[in-house]
C-alpha positions in Angstrom: -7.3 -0.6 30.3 -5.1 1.9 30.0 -3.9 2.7 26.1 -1.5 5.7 25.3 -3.4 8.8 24.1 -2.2 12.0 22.6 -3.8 15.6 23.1 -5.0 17.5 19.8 -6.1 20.1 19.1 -8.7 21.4 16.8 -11.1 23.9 15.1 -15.1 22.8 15.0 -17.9 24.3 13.5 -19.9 26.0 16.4 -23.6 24.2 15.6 -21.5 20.8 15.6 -20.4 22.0 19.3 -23.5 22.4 20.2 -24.9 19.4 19.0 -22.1 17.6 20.4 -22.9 19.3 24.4 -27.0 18.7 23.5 -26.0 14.5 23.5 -23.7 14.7 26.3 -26.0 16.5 28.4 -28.8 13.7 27.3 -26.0 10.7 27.7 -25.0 12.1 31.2 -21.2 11.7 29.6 -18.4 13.8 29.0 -17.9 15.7 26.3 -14.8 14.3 25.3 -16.4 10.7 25.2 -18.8 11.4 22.4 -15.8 13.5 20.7 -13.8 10.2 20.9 -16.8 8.0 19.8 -17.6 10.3 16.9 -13.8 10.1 15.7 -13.9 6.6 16.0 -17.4 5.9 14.1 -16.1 8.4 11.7 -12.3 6.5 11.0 -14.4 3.3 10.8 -16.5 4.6 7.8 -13.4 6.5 6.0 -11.6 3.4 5.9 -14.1 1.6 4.8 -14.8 3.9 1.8 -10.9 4.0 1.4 -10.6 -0.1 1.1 -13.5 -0.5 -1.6 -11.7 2.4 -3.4 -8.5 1.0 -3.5 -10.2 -2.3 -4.1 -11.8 -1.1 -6.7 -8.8 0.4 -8.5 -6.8 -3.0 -8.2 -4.3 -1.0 -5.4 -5.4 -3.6 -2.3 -6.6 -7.2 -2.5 -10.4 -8.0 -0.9 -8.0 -9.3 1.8 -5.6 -6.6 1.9 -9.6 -4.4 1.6 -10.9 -6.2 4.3 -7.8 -5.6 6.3 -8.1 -2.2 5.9 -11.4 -1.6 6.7 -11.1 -3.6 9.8 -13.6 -6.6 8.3 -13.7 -9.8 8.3 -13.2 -10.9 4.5 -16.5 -12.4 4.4 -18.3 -9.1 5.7 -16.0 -6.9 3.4 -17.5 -8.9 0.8 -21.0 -9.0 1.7 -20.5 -5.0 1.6 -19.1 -5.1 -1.4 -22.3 -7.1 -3.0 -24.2 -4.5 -1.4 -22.6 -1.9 -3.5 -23.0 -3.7 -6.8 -19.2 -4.0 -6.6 -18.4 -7.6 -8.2 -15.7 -10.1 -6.0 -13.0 -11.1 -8.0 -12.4 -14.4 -6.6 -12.2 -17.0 -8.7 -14.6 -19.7 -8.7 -12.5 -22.6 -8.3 -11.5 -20.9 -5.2 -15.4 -20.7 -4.0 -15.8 -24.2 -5.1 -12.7 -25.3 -2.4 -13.9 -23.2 0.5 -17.2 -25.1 -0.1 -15.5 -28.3 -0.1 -13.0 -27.5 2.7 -16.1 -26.1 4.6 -18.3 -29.7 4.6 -15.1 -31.8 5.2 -15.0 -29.4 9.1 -19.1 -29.7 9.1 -18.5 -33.8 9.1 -15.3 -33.6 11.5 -17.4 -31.4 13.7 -20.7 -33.6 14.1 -18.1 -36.7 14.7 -16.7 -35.0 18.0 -20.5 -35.0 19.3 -20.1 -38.6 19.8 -18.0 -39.5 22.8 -17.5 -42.9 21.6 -16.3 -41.8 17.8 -12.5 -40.8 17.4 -11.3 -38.9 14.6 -8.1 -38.5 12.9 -7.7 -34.9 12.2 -5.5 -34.5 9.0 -4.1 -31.5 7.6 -5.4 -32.1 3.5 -8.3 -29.6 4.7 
């Protein structure tokens, strides 16, 4: 897969360097792999911390969050718990997606029997 790239450049501390040639060296990879993973690892979390921030501070919904921070919504929420950050969703909105959830769970164990049709409807 080939994805466009651009070349930076940039200033690092030297004992980050080093560490940096130590787990190539032990990976067998290039140096410029582990570069790109760390940026990667490093966007993920910074994103992350930016979405619960702006969550937080009423600037994103947990979807707009969970968006962000490249989550599903029910992950972004789970972290959120984990935080001791309360979701704002509603209750009656809980109390649908339960309801919504077991009206799929009963479609679903209809389609395991071949002889059983079902009307799929769109009230879900």
């Amino acid at each position: 897969m080939n994805k466009k790239c651009s070349l930076i450049s940039l200033r690092l501390e030297t004992d980050l360097v080093k560490k940096i040639e130590e787990a190539s060296r032990l990976e067998d990879i290039e140096k410029s792999v582990i570069y790109r993973q760390a940026i990667k690892k490093g966007l993920k979390e910074i994103l992350k911390e930016l979405a619960i921030k702006l969550y937080v501070e009423e600037e994103l919904t947990i979807s707009g969050a969970a968006n962000l921070s490249d989550m599903y919504i029910g992950d972004f929420m789970e972290l959120l718990a984990k935080r001791g950050i309360k979701n704002e969703i509603p209750d009656e909105y809980m109390i649908m997606a339960d309801k919504n959830a077991e009206k799929l769970f009963k479609n679903i164990s209809k389609l395991s029997s071949p002889k059983k049709k079902i009307k799929l409807n769109n009230d879900l």
